[in-house]
TIKOLMAR-523431 format. One line per 10 residues: number of its first residue (from 0); their letters; for each residue x, y, z of C-alpha. Coordinates in Angstrom, 3 decimals, padded with zeros to 6 digits. Each point is the difference from the previous one (the first is absolute). Example, Ala and Ser with C-alpha at 12.3 -4.5 7.8 and 13.67 -1.06 7.14 Angstrom:
2
0 = as = 012.300:-004.500:007.800 | 001.370:003.440:-000.660
END
This chain:
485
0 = xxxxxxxxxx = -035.570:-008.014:025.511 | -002.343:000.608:-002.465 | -002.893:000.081:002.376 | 001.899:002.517:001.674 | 000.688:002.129:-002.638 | -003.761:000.262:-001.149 | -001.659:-000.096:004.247 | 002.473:002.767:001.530 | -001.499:003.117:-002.081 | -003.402:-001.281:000.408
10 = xxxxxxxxxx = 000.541:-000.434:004.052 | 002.556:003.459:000.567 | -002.660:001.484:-002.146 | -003.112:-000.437:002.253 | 002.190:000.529:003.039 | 000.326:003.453:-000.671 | -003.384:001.345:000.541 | 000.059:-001.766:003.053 | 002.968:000.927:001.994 | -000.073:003.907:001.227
20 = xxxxxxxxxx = 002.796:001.442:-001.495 | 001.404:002.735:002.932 | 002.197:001.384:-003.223 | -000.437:000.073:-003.883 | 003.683:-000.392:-000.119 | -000.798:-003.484:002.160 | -002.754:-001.375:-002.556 | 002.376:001.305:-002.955 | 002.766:-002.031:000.932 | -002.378:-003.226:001.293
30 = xxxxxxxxxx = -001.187:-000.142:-003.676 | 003.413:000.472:-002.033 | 001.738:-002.217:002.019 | -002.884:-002.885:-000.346 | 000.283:001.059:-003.860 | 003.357:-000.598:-000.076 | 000.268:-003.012:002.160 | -002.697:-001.675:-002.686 | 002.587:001.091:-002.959 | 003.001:-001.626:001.750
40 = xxxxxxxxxx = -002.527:-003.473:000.475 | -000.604:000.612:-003.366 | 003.453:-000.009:-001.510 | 000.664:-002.723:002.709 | -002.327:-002.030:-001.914 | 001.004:000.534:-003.424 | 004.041:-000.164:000.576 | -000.909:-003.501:002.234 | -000.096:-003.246:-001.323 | -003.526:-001.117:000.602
50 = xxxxxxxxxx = -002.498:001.018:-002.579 | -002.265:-002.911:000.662 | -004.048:000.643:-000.511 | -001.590:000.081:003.703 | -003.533:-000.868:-000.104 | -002.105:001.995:003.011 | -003.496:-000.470:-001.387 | -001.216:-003.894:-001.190 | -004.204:000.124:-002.364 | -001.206:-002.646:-001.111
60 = xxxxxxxxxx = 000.830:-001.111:-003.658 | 003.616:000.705:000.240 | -000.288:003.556:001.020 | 002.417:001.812:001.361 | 001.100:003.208:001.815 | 003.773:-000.529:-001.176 | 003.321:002.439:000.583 | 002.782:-000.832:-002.222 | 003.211:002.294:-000.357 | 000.708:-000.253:-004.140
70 = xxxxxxxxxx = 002.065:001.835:-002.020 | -002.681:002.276:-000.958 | -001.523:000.562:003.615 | 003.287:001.006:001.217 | 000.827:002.333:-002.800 | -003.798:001.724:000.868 | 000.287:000.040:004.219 | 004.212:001.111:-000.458 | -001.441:002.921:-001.406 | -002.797:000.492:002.269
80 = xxxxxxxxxx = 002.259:-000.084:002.818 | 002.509:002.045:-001.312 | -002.780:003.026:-000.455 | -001.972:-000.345:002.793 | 002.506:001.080:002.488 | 000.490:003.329:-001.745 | -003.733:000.309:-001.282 | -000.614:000.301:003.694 | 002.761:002.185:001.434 | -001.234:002.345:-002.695
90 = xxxxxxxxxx = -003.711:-000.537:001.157 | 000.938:000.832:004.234 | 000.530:003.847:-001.824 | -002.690:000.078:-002.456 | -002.801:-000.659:002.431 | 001.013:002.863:002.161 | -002.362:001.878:-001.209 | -002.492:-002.778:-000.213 | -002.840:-001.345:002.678 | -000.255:-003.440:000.983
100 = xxxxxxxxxx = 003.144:-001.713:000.083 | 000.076:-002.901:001.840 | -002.651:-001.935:-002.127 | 001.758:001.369:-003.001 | 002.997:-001.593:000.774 | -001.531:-003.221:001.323 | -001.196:-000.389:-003.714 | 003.289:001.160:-001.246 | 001.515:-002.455:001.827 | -002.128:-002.516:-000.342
110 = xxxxxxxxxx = -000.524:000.467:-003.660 | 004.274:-001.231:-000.465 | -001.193:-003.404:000.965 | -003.450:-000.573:-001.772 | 003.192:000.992:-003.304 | 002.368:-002.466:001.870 | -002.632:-002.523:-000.293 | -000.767:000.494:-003.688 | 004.122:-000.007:-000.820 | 000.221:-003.838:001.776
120 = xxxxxxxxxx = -003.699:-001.177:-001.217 | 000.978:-003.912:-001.083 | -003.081:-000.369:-001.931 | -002.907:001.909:-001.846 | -002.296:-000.517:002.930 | 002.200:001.504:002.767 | 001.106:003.023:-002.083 | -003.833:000.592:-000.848 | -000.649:000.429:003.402 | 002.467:001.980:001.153
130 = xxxxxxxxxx = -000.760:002.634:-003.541 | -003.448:000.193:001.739 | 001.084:000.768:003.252 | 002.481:003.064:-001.581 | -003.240:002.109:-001.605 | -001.474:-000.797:003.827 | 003.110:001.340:002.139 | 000.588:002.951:-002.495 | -003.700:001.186:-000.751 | 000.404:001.931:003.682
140 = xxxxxxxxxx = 003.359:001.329:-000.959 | -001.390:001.540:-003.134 | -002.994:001.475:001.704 | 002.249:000.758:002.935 | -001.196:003.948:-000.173 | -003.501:-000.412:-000.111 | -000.478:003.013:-002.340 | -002.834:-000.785:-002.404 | 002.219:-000.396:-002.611 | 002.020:-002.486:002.122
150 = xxxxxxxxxx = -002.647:-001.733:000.398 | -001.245:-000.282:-003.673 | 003.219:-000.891:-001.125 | 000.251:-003.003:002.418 | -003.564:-001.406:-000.847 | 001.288:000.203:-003.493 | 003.349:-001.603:000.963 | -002.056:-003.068:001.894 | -002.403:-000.184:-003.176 | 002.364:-000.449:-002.238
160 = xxxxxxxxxx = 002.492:-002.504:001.766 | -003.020:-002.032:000.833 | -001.328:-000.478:-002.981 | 002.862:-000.815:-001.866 | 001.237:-002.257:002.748 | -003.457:-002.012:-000.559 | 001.013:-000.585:-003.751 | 003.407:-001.240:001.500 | -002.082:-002.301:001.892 | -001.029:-001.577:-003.104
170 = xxxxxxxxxx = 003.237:-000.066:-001.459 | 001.441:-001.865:003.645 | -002.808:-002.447:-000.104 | 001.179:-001.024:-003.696 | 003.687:-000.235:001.031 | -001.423:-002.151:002.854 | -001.927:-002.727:-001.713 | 002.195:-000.351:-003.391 | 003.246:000.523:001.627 | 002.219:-003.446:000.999
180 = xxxxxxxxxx = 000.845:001.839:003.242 | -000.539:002.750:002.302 | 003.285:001.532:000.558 | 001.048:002.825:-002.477 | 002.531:-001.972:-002.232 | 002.634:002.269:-002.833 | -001.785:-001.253:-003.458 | -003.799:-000.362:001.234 | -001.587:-002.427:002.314 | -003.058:-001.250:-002.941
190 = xxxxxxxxxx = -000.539:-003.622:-000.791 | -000.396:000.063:-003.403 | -001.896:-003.387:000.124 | -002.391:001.702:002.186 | -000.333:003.050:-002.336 | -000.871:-002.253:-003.226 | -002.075:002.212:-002.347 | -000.573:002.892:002.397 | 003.171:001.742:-000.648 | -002.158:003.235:-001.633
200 = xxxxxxxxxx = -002.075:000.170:003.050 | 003.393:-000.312:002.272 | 001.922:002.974:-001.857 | -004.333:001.981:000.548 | 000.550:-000.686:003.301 | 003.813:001.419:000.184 | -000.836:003.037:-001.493 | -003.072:000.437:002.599 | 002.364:-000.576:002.611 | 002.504:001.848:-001.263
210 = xxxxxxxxxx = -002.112:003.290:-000.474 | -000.851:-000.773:003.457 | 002.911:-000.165:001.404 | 000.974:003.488:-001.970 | -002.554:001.572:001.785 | 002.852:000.894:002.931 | 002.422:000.222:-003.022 | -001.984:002.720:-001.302 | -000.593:-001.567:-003.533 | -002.509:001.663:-002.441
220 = xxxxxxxxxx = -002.669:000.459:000.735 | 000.238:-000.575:003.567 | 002.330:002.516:000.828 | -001.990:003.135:001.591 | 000.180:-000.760:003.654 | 003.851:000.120:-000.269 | -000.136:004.243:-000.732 | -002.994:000.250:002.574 | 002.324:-001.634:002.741 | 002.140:002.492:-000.411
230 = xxxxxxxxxx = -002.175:002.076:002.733 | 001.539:-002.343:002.663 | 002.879:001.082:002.161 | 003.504:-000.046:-002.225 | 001.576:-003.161:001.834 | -003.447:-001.722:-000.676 | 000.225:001.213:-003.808 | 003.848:-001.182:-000.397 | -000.926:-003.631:001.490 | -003.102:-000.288:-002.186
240 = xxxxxxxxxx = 001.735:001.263:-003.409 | 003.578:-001.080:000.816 | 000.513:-003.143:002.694 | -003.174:-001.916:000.525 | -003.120:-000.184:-001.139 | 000.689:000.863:-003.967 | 002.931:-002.070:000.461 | -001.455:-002.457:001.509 | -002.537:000.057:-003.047 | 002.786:-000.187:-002.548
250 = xxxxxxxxxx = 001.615:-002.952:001.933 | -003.123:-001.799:000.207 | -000.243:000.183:-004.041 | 003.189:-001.660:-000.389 | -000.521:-002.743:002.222 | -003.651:-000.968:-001.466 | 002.173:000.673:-003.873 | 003.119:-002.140:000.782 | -000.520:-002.149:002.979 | -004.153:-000.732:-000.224
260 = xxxxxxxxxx = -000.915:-000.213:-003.578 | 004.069:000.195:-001.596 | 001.337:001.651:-002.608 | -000.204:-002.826:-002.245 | -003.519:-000.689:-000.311 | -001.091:003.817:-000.376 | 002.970:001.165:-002.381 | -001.534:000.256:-003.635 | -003.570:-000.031:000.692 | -002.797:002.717:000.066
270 = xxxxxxxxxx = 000.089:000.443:003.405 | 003.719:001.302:000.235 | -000.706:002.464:-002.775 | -003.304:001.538:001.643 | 002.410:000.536:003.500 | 003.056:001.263:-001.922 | -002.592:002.372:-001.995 | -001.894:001.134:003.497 | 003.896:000.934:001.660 | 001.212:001.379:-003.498
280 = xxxxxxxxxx = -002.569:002.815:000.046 | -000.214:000.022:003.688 | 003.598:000.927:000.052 | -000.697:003.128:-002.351 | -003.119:000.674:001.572 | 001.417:000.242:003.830 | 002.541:002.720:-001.576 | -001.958:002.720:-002.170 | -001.701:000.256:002.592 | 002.384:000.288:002.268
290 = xxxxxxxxxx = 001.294:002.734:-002.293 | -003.395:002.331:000.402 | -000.444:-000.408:003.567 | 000.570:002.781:002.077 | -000.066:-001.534:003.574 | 003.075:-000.547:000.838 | -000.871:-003.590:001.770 | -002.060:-001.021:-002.686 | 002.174:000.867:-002.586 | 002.495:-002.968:001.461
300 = xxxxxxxxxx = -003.107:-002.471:000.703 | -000.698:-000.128:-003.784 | 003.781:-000.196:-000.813 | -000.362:-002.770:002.649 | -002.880:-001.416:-002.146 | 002.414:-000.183:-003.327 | 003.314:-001.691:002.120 | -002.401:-002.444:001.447 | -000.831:-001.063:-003.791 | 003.757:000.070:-000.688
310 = xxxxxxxxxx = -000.076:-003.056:002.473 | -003.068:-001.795:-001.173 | 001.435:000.645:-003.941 | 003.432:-002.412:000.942 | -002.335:-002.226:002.041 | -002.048:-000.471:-003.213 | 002.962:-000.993:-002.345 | -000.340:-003.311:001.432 | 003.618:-001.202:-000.378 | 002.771:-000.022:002.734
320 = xxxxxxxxxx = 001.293:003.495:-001.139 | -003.514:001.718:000.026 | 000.047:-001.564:003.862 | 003.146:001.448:001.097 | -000.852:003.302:-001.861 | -003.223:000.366:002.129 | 001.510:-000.910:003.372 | 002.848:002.363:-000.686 | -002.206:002.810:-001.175 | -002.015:-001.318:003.490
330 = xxxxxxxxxx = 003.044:000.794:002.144 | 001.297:003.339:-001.744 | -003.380:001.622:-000.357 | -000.567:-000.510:004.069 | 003.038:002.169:000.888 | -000.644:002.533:-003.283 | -003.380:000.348:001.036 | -000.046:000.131:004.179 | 002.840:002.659:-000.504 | -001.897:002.477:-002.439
340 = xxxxxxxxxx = -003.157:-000.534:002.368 | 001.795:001.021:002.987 | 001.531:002.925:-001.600 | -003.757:001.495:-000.778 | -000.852:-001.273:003.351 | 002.874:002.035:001.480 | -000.944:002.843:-002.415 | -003.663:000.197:001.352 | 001.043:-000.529:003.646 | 002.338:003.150:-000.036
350 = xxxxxxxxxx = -002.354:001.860:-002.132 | -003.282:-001.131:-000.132 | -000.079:000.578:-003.466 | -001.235:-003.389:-002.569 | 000.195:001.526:-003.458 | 002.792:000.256:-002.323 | -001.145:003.640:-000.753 | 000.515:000.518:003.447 | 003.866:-000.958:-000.166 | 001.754:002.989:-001.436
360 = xxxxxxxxxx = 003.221:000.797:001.116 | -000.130:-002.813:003.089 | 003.244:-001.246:-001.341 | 001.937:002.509:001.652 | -002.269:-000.064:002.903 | 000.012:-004.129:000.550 | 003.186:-000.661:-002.508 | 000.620:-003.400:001.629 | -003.246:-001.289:-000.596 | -000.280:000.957:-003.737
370 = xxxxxxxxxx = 003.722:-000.917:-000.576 | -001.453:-003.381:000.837 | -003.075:-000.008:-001.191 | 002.156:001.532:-003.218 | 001.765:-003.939:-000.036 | -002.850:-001.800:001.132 | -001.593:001.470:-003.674 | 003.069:-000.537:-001.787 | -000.218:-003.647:000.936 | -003.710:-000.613:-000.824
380 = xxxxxxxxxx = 001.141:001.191:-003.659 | 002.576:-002.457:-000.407 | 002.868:002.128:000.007 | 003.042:-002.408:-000.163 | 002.103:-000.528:003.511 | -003.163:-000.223:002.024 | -002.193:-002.651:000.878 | -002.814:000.713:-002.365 | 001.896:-000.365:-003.146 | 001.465:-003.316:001.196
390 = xxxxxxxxxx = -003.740:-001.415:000.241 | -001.519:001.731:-003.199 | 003.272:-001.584:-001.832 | -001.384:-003.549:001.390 | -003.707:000.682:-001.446 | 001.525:001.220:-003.122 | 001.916:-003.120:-000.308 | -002.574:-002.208:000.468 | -002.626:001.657:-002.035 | 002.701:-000.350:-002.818
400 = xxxxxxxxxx = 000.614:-003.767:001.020 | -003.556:-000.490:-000.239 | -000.272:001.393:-003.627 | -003.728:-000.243:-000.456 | -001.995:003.387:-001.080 | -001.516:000.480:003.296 | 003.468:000.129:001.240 | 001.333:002.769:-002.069 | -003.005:002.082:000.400 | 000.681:-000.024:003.598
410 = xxxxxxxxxx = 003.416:000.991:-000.372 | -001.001:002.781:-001.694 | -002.345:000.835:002.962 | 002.897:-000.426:002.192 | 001.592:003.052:-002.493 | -002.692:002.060:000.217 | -000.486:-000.104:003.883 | 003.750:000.919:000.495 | -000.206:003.102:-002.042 | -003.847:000.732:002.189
420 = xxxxxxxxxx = 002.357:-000.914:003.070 | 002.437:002.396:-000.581 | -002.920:002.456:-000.907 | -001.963:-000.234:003.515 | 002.768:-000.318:002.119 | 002.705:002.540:-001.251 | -002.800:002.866:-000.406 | -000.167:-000.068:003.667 | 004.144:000.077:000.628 | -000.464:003.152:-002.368
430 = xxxxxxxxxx = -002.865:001.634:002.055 | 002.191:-000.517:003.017 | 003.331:001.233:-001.115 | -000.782:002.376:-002.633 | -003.330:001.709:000.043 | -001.120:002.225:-002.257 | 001.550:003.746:-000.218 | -001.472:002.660:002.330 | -001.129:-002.856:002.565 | -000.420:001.534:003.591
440 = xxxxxxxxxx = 002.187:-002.334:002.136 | -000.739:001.326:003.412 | -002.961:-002.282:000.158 | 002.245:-002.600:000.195 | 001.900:001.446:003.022 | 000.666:-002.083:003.524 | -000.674:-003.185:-002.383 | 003.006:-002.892:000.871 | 000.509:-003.250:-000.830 | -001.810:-002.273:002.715
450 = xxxxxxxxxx = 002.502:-002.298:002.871 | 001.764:-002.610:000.043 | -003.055:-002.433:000.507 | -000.878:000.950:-003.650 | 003.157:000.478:-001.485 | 001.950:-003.515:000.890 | -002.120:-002.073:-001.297 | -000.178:002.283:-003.784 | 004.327:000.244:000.565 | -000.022:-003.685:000.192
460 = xxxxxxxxxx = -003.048:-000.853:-003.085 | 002.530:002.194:-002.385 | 002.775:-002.558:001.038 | -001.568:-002.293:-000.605 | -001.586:001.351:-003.724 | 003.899:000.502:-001.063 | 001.931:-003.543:001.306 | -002.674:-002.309:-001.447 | 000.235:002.415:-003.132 | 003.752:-000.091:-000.071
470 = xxxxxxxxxx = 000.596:-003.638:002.011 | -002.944:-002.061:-001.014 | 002.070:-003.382:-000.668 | -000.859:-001.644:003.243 | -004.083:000.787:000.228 | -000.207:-001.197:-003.669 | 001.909:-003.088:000.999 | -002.912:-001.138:002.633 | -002.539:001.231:-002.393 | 001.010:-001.899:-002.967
480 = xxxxx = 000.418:-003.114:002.507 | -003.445:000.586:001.432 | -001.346:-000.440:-003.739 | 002.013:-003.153:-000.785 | 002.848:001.984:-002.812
END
């Protein structure tokens, strides 16, 4: 099943160029029902009873291409296939007004199981090569415009994810040839006996790899190409900055941290201080400047760049809370995130307008879309009853648990960041509902909130945001099992 899950996007995909489609309606519903069909396989899979590795690829020296369904992996691809579905009923509208379709959506599609493949990667190896393969499938997605400044900003996007994935090469060859086994095990996979007296040069190599996984996490000072992709198509900026790749970045962090190296072995030394110090100031970084950014898009890719630390600051706690903290945070940030994307996205499709100057008085032009975008914000500050205050609670918690300096600095990052949050993101619900006196509304006139398409899947994100904020029991449950509490 799990060969399924990861080979049906990646075949349904590059049928669609292929087949001539009489209708647009008839390619629309090919893809979302293929889309969906893969979610069902997915949730098949992780509500079934066999979880057991499957081995497709056999190198020599015990080397593996390995696809195991763990605790983690299906936390990671249950939320991928939950968003993909709506991520691409939103996309059929958006790229209306767009050229080239069908290979856009062959790399959409395709792109859900190169994500699928990184969710149920067994071992270090097989989740390296599927990373790789994600900047691949989504450089032509982020240059899918071909505007000069598309085009810029997906050299820069293939630059950077290529050279920090060669310092995770390092950092997978280590894990390799000190680990006792391949397969990504809860508490680290390194033979101590093998380490001996190299344990400085092993927590060297962590933080290389680390950084270099952070490059698609958008870590300081890495984290320019994540703004600069903002030129791509809206669905393509959502899924970069909300499902997959960043995610996919973050995930990757926690599995080198707690199932390559462990927590164990890095917690107290150098090398978890110089991380927790990089995601500490990249978390206050990512929002003041989110704060003086005027683009409307951008403005929510460097609020993307702070949540993304948010993540990588549990992760770095090194202790079974600080695990669950990041994966939560993982989870709630995905739905926070996608559904304040695909309100500017909405905004800019109706309008054509992508700067928050530009946004006076749209409230009462597009008042579903900012009503939502309105809670979307409200959640990325924390606000108690929705899902962002549940996972900020969790990194609080374990920054306290955790006690060292580092730790408390970062929580008063965290502080700081909420009260930027609620800066950058409630200035714009103000521009839209309440603009300044003597403003000439007519230049809003014949705007409207866009169709259903676009609207279902933000109705169903701020559903979401409020029963994991008020009914969160249940997700914590698996999470907290997934880390061994």
């Amino acid at each position: 099943m799990i060969l399924v899950c990861i080979l049906l996007p990646f075949i349904a995909g590059a049928l669609i160029p292929v087949i001539k489609w009489k209708k647009r309606s008839l390619m629309e519903l090919y893809i979302e029902t293929m889309v969906i069909l893969n979610s069902l396989f997915v949730w098949l899979m992780i509500l079934g009873t066999d979880h057991s590795p499957h081995t497709v690829v056999h190198f020599a020296g015990g080397l593996n291409i390995t696809f195991c369904a763990d605790g983690l992996g299906m936390i990671f691809a249950g939320l991928v296939s939950v968003l993909w579905p709506l991520a691409t009923l939103y996309a059929f509208e958006y790229m209306t007004k767009e050229e080239h379709e069908t290979v856009f959506f062959m790399f959409y599609t395709m792109t859900y199981g190169v994500t699928l493949g990184i969710a149920f990667a067994d071992n270090i190896l097989t989740m390296y090569f599927f990373y790789e393969l994600l900047t691949i499938i989504t450089v032509p997605l982020v240059m899918h415009t071909l505007t000069r400044k598309a085009v810029l900003a997906g050299r820069k996007y293939m630059y950077y994810s290529l050279g920090g994935a060669a310092f995770a090469f390092i950092g997978m060859i280590f894990v390799i040839i000190y680990g006792a086994n391949p397969e990504f095990t809860l508490g680290g996979v390194l033979d101590m006996t093998l380490v001996g007296d190299k344990t400085n040069v092993l927590l060297l190599i962590y933080v290389l790899a680390f950084m270099g996984f952070g490059v698609k996490a958008a870590v300081c000072p890495f984290n320019s190409w994540l703004p600069d992709a903002g030129v791509a198509p809206t669905p393509v900026t959502a899924l970069l900055h909300a499902v997959a790749v960043v995610k996919s970045g973050a995930f990757a962090i926690i599995r080198l941290t707690y199932y390559c190296f462990g927590a164990d072995f890095l917690k107290g030394t150098w090398a978890q201080y110089t991380v927790m110090a990089i995601v500490s100031f990249t978390i206050v970084y990512g929002c003041s400047r989110a704060v003086k950014e005027t683009h409307f898009k951008r403005r929510l890719a460097y609020s993307t760049i702070s949540n993304l630390s948010y993540i990588l600051f549990g992760a770095t706690m090194m202790s079974p809370l600080g695990l669950v903290a990041a994966v939560s945070h993982l989870i709630m940030h995905a739905i926070m995130k996608i559904c304040s994307f695909f309100c500017a996205g909405a905004v800019m499709h109706q309008t054509e307008r992508e700067y928050v100057y530009e946004l006076d008085g749209l409230g009462r032009h597009m008042p579903k879309t900012f009503v939502i975008f309105t809670i979307s914000g409200l959640a990325l500050m924390g606000v108690p009853g929705m899902a962002g205050f549940v996972s900020k609670w969790n990194l609080a918690s374990a920054a306290i648990d955790n006690g060292s300096i580092p730790a408390l600095v970062g929580i008063g990052c965290l502080l700081v960041s909420a009260l930027l949050t609620a800066i950058y993101m409630m200035s714009i619900t103000v521009r839209a509902f309440w603009p300044n006196e003597g403003f000439d509304d007519s230049v809003n006139e014949g705007i409207t909130d866009p169709n259903w398409k676009m609207m279902l899947p933000l109705y169903i994100f701020v559903v979401m945001m409020v029963v994991l904020g008020l009914h969160c029991e249940p997700l914590m449950k698996m999470i907290m099992n997934v880390a061994g509490m």
